[in-house]
C-alpha positions, 0 to 999 in steps of 0.5 A, a space after each residue: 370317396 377313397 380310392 382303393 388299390 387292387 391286386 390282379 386277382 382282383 381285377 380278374 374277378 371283376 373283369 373276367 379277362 385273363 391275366 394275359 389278356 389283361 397285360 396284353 390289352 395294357 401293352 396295346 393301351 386298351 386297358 388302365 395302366 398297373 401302379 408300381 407299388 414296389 420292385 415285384 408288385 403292382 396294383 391298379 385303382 379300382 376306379 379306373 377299372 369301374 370306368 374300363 367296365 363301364 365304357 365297355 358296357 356303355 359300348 356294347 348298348 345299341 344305339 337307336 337310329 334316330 326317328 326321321 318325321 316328316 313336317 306334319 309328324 313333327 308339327 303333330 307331335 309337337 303340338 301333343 306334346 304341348 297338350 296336359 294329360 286331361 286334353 289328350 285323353 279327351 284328344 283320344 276319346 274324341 278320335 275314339 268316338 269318329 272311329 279315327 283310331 281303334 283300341 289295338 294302336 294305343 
């Protein structure tokens, strides 16, 4: 795949910022450097631009806290998981049937 130069126009439209914000991430180093292309003009490569976007949406998603089991947790989920479809189900009528379980917790 070619990668393509864009114009600043360009990189505004795909990054919502301003033209300032965008040089003033670029002096803080938070934003893709611009490519001289001659004396008074500059382009930058879509695909650094695609991976700026995309670290910030990556950064934005929340992180899921870890699920802490105890040891019978784990050793119970690991064995369900061991289990083929068929055996759950019946694991599921069975706890069903003893009134282990209702139907409001599947």
């Amino acid at each position: 795949m070619t990668d393509r130069l864009i114009r600043i126009n360009s990189v505004i439209d795909m990054t919502g910022m301003s033209r300032s914000a965008i040089y003033a991430a670029i002096a803080k180093g938070c934003f893709p450097e611009s490519i001289q292309l001659s004396a008074r003009s500059v382009a930058w490569a879509e695909s650094a631009i695609n991976a700026w976007i995309k670290s910030k949406i990556d950064a934005a998603k929340p992180k899921a806290a870890p699920i802490k089991f105890n040891s019978y947790e784990s050793d119970t989920m690991r064995r369900w998981s061991s289990l083929s479809k068929r055996e759950q189900d019946l694991e599921i009528k069975q706890a069903r049937l003893n009134g282990d379980i209702h139907f409001s917790e599947i």
